[in-house]
N, C-alpha and C positions, 0 to 999 in steps of 0.2 A: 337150345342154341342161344337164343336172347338172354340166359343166366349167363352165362360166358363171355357175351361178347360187354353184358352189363359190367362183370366184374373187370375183365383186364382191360375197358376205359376208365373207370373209377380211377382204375393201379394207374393208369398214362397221365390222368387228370394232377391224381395227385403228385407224382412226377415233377409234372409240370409246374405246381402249387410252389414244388419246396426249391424250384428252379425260381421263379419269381419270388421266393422269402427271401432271396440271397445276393438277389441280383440291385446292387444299390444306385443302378440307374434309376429305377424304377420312382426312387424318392418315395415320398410323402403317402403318393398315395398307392403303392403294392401293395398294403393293408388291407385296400378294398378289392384288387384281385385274388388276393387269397383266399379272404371270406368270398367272391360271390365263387372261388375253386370248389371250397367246402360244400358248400349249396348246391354247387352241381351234381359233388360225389354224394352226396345225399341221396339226389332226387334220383340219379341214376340204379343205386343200390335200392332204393324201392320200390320205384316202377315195376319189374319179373314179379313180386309179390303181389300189387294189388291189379297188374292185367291176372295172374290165377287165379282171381275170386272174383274179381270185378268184369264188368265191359268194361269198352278202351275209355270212352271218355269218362268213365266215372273213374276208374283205374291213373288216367294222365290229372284231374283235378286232385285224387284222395293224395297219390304221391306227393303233388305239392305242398296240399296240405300242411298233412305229417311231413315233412322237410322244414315247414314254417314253426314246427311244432316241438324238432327238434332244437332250435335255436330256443326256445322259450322251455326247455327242461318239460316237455308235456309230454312227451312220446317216448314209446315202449318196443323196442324192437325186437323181444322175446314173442310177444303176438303170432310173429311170422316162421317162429320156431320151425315148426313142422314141414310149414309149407314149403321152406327153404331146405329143410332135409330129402325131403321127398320129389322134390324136383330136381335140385341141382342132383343127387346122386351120389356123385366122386368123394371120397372123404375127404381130402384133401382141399377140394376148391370148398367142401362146405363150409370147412375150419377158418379158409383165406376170407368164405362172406361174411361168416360169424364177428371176425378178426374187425374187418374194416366197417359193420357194422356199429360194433364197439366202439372202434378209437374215433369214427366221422363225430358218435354221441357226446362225444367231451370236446372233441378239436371244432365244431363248428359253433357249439358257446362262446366257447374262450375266445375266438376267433371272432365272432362277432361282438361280444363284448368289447374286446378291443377296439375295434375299429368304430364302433359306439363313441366311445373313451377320443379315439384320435381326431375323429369326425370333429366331439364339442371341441377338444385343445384348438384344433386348427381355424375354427371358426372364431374361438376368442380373441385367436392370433392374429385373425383378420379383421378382428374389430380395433384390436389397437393398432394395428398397420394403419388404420383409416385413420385414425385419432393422428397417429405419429402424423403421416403426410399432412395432415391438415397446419400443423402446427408451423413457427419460424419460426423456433431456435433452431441454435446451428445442434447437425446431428452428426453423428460420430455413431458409423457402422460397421461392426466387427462382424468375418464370415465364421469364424469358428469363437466357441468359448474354450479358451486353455488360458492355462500361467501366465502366460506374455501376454495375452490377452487384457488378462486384467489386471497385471503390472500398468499396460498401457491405459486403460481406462484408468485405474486411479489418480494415474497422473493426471490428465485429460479432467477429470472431475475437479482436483487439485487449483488448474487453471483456467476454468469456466464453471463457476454452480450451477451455471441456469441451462445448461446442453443436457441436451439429451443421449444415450448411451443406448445403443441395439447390441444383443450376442444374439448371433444364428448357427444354430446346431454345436451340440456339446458333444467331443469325440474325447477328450480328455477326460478319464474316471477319477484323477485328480482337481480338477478343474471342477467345482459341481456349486450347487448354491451357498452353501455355508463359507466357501471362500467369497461370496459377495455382499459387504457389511452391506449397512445399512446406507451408510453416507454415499454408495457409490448411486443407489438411484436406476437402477438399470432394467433395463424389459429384457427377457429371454423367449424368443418369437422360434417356431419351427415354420421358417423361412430361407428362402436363399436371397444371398448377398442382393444380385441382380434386381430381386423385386420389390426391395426396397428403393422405391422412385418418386423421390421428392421431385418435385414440378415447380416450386414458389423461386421465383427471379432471384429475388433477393437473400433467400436461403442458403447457407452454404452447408453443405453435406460431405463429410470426410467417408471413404470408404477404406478400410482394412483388411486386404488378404492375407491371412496371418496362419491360414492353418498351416500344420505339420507339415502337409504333403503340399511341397512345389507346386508340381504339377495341375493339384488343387487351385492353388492360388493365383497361378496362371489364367488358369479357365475360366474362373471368378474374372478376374480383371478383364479380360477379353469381350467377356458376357456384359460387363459394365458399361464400356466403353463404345458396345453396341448397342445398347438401348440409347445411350449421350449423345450418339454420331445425329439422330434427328432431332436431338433439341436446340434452341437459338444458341448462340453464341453467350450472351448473357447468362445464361442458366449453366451451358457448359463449364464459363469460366470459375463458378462457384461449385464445383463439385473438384472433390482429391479423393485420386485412388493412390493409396500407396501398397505398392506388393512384394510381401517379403520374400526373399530368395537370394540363394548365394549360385546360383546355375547360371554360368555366364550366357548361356542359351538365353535363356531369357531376355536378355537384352536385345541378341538379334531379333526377336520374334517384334519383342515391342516397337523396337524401331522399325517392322516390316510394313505396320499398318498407322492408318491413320487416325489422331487424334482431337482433332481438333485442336477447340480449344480448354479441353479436360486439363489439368494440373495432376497428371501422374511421374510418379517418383520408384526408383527402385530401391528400398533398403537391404543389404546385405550386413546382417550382423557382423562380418568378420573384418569388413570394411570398416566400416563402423568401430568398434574397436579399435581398430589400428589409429584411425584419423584423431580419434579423440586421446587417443595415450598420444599421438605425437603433437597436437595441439597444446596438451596441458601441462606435457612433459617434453620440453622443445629438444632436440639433439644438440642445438648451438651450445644451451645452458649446462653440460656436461664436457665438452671437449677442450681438451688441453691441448696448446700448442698448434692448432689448425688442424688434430687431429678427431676426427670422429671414427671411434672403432667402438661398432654394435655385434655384439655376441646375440645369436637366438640358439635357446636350448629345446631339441624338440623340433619335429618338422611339420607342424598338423595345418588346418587349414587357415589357424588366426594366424600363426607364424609367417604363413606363406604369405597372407596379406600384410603382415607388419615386414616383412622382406619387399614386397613392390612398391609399397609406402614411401618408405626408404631411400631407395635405390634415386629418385626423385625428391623427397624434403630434402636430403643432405646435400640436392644439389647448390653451393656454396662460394662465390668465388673464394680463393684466396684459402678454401677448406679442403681435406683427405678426405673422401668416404669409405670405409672398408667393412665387409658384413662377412662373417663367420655363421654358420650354420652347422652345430653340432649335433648328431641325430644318431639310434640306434638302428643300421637296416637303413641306409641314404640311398643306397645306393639308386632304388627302381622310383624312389619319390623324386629323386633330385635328378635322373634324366626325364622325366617327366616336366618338372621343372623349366628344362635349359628346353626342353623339346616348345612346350607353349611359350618359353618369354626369350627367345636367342638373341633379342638385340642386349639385353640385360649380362648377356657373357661377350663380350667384346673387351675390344681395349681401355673404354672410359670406366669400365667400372670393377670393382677388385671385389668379389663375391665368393665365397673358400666356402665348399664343404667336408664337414669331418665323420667319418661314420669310425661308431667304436661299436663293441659285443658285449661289455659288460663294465660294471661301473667302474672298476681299478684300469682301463686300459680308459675309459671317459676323462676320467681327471690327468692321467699320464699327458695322453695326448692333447688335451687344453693345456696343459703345463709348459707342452713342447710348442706351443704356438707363439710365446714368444711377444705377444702381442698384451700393451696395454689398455684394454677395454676401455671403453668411456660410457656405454648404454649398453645393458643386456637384459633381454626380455626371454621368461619362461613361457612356455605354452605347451606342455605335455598331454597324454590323452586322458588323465582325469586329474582331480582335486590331491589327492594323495601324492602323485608321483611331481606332479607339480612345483607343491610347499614342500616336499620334502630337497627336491632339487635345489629350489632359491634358497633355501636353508644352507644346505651343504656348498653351493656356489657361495654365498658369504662369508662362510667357514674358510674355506679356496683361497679365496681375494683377499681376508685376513694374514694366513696363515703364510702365504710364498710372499709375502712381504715384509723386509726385518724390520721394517719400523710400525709395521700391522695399520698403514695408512692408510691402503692400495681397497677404494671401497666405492665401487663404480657402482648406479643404483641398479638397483632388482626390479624389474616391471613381473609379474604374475599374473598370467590369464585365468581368473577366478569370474566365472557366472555367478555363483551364491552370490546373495549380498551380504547374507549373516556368517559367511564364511570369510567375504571381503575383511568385513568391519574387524572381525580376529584376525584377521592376519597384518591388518594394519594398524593393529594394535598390540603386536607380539612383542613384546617384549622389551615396553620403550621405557624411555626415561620416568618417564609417567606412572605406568601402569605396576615400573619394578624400580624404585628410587634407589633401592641397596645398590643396583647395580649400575646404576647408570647408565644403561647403554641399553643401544637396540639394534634388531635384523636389518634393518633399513628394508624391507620389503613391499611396495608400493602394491596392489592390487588394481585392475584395469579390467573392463569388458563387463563389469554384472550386469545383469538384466535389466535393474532399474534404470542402469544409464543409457543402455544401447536403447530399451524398449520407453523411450521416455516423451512425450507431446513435442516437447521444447528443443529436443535432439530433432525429431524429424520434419517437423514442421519449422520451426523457426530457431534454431542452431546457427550459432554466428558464422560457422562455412557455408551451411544454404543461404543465408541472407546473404553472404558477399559475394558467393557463386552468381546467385543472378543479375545484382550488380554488376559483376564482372562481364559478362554476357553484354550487357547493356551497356558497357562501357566501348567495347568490341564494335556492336551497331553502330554507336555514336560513332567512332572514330572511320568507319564506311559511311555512313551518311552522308550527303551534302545539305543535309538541313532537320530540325527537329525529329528525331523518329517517335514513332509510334510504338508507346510502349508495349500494350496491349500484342499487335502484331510481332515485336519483337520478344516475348514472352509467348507465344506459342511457337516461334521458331526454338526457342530454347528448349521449349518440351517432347520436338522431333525426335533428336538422337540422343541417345543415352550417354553415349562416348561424350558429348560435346557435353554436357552435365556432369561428368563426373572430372572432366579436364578443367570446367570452370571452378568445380571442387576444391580440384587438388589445387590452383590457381589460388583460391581465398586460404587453403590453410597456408599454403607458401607465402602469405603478405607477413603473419606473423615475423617469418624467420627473414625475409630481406630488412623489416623493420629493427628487429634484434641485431642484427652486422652495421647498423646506423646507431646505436645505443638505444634506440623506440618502439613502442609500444603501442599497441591500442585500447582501450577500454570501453565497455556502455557506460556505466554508470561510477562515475568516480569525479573525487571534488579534485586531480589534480589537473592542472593548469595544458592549456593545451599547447601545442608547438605548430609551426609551419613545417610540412617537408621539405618544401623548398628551399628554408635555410640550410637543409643536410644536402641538396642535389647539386652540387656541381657536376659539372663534367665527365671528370672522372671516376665519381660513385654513381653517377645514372648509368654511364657508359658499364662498370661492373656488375651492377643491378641489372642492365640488360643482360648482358653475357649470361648474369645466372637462371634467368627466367626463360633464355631459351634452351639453356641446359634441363631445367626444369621440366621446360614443356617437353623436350625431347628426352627425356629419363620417361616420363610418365606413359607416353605412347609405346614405350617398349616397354614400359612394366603392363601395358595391357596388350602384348603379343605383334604390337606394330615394327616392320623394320622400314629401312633404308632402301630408295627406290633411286637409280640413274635418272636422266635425263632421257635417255635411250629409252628407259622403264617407262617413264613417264609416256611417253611420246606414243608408245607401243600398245599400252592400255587406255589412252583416250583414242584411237583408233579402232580401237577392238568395239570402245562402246561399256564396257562393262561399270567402266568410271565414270559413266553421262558425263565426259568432257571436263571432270573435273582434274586437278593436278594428281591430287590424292586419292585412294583407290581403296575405300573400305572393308571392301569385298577380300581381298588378297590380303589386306590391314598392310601397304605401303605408302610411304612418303618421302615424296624429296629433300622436307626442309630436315630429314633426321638425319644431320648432316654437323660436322664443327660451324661454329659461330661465323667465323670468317668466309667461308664457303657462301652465306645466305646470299650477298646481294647478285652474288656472280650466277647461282642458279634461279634465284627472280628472274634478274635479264632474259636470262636465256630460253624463259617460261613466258615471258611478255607481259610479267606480273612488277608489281608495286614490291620495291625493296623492302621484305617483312622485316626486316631487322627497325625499322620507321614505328613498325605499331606497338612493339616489344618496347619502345623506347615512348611511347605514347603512352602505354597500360601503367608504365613506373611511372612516372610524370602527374597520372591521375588518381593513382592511390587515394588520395583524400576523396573524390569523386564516388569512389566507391564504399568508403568509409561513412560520410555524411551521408548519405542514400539519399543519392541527386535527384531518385525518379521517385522515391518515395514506396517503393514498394517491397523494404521490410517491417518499415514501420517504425525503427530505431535507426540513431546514428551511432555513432563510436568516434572518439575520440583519439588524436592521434598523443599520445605524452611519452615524457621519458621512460626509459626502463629502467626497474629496478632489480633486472635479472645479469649478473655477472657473469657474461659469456668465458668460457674457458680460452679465448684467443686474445 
């Protein structure tokens, strides 16, 4: 009976072994519960042998023994040949002892070796974990090693030599050592993100959730920000987590809990891309006649976000906005669409989509639209259908026009960089003299730029976003604020960070409908705003910034709330009494211009249409960094961009 009951525990044991190899909660160290698994199924498959020849306790020491001896290549489980024939009996189970005999002989070497092996790795790893904490430089910690990974790190090396660089845990087989030269200087630790815990005051320590999996990167930052929740204030304010993720989820979650005074940020690549193709390629600098008409070819996720972008930079006094959305199969993406953003299909805004089946009814039906494009951006689902599209859209815009004028530019969403660099360099005057001529094909969104130090940390829209914030405070104050505290209010809500966002790219374009501009670094001459404000261009600068602000709240799911609404949901409680109501994503001021100061009143609120006209007023405020916490100022000067109006 004890032959039996030895073997089919072994069988449950190991089971359970190859249950814990797979189970990647377990981390770092399931290594060593599967080696002490194998030890056991050892010790178990011996014991029936040496109680038959032995007494018990000599029989419970020899076992362990030879288990010990197994792991060291010294033991012979042939010995027990016999004895295992002649007792267990059954052929069948004798074959299954024979069987697991064998394979324990090889699987609890290797098994231990390993764990040998992982034992010293992780030990070194703790020795330079020690090293690292000990040190100031500023540290820069990556939770996974992949591509963007060390896209980012290069940069990040790029503009600090003397930082220090962490990768933890490498899940990209892409991603491995030989893509980390020499210059980049980097530790590769089998640790996680979280215990990486710099303590020094004065130290500042970036954290990066960059893996693949969301989800991942979520729990990372989560885990972060709870170990930061019991450090001083001082220490908190010198650590940055930033967590990459395009899951609007996400943001409810972050904004669920508390951060102190931690410096975390959400990047979304898609975002991302959009803001900076509209930054560098303004809509103003293309529109003829007050019109701005944006063609997007392709409905995929950068689309979607260079559509809500949109729908808000273009807000314009005295401009059209009109966006076209051509796509094969619209139909289940595009109520999807109007289902999450419904203020976005109202009457302010003129948003067409077009669904065709194949490419001859694609170009028919753009044909029949009638419409003179001014900005149209590709985004298909790979690199091929992409270029091959902004190609043939060129060919299009040539071709239905008699004087072959008609040459609105081509944005392409291209990640490659070396795919970028060809395509914006297709076929230009340059590259092809014979011909003179080129695709006009701009490329927008590669890795290097999205994944870049200077994009997420210090990007002239984050540097004005928190200005902008601070400008906000200033004008509620009744006297000097408090930066510090007013910078971790900015860090609460994510909405409120990304509206200050969208707030700093939209300076650009109010300054462009002035003839101005802003720059860092530039020897030209600088201008007063205030010689361009009079009256009645602050008065239309207001108009457009609250058009602005209310485009942008509906391009992120927000609508229009009554009085009645209002009134009903600070009752309930669910609004903690505020006017606006998160939760449901309503508000009152999303409303025409004129409407504002009559629903103030009637809230027992300050006429916001006062602060809208305060924010344009202060532009240079935000510009010069009144508090000093970009670090740079910019310049306000003329433009030398030829608006189409």
């Amino acid at each position: 009976m004890l032959w039996y009951i030895s073997l089919f525990l072994s069988i449950a044991v190991l089971a359970i072994i190859l249950r814990i190899a797979v189970d990647k909660r377990k981390g770092k160290t399931r290594i060593v519960y599967v080696m002490l698994g194998c030890f056991a199924v050892t010790y178990l498959l011996y014991l029936p042998p040496f109680l038959a020849q032995y007494d018990n306790l000599a029989a419970i020491l020899g076992g362990f023994i030879n288990a010990l001896q197994v792991i060291t290549l010294d033991a012979d489980y042939l010995q027990f040949y016999d004895v295992i024939k002649s007792e267990v009996g059954v052929a069948f189970l004798t074959n299954a002892y024979y069987f697991l005999l064998a394979f324990i002989h090889i699987a609890l070497p290797l098994v231990s070796a390993l764990t040998a092996v992982t034992l010293i790795i992780q030990y070194i790893s703790g020795l330079q974990m020690k090293m690292i904490r000990r040190r100031r430089k500023t540290l820069h910690v990556f939770s996974e090693l992949n591509n963007e990974a060390i896209v980012l790190a290069r940069s990040i090396r790029e503009n600090d030599k003397k930082c220090e660089i962490v990768f933890l845990d490498i899940k990209d087989n892409s991603a491995n050592n030989d893509n980390l030269n020499q210059d980049l200087q980097s530790y590769v630790l089998n640790e996680h993100i979280e215990s990486v815990k710099a303590r020094a005051k004065k130290r500042k320590v970036y954290y990066y959730c960059i893996s693949a999996d969301e989800e991942e990167n979520l729990n990372s930052a989560l885990a972060i920000l709870s170990f930061l929740s019991n450090h001083p204030q001082e220490i908190q304010r010198n650590n940055y987590v930033t967590l990459f993720s395009t899951d609007p989820a996400v943001e409810l979650m972050l904004d669920s809990i508390e951060k102190g005074s931690v410096n975390i940020s959400i990047v979304d690549k898609n975002r991302t891309a959009s803001y900076r193709l509209l930054q560098e390629h303004p809509l103003l600098k293309y529109s003829e006649n007050g019109e701005i008409n944006v063609l997007l070819c392709g409905f995929t996720s950068v689309s979607q976000a260079v559509l809500r972008a949109i729908s808000w930079c273009g807000q314009l006094h005295g401009y059209r906005l009109t966006a076209t959305v051509i796509g094969q199969d619209l139909e289940w993406s595009a109520a999807d669409f109007k289902a999450d953003f419904p203020g976005l299909f109202t009457e302010r805004y003129d948003i067409n989509f077009i669904d065709y089946k194949n490419e001859v009814e694609f170009f028919e039906k753009l044909n029949k639209t009638d419409v003179n494009f001014t900005y149209v951006v590709v985004s298909e689902n790979d690199f091929r259908t992409t270029i091959e599209r902004a190609i043939d859209l060129r060919r299009f815009f040539y071709t239905t026009d008699k004087k072959f004028e008609k040459a609105p530019p081509i944005f392409a969403y291209i990640e490659n960089t070396h795919k970028a660099e060809a395509v914006a360099a297709l076929a230009t005057a340059e590259s092809n003299p014979a011909r003179k001529m080129h695709y006009d094909i701009t490329p927008f969104g590669t890795t290097e730029s999205v994944y870049s130090f200077k994009n997420i940390t210090g990007s002239d829209i984050e540097n004005l976003a928190r200005n902008i914030h601070l400008v906000y405070e200033d004008i509620f104050s009744d006297g000097p604020i408090d930066v510090n505290g007013a910078l971790k209010r900015y860090n609460m809500f994510e909405v409120n960070k990304n509206s200050s966002r969208a707030n700093a790219l939209h300076i650009r374009y109010k300054l462009l409908m002035l003839g101005l501009d802003y720059a860092e670094q530039t020897e030209a001459e600088e201008v007063e705003l205030e010689d361009y404000l009079d009256a009645k261009i602050l008065e239309l600068l207001t108009y457009a910034e609250h058009d602005r602000w209310m485009a942008f709240l509906e391009s992120e799911g927000w609508i229009s709330s009554s009085i009645e609404q209002v009134k009903a949901y600070q009752a309930s409680g669910i609004s903690r009494g505020r006017h606006n109501c998160p939760i449901i994503k309503m508000h009152p001021y999303i409303c025409p211009f004129e409407e504002l100061p009559g629903r103030s009143e009637q809230m027992g609120l300050p006429d916001s249409t006062v602060y809208d006209r305060e924010l344009i007023a202060r532009i240079p405020d935000i510009l010069h960094d009144k508090w000093g916490t970009a670090g740079k100022k910019y310049k306000i000067i003329k433009s030398d961009i030829e608006i189409g109006n």
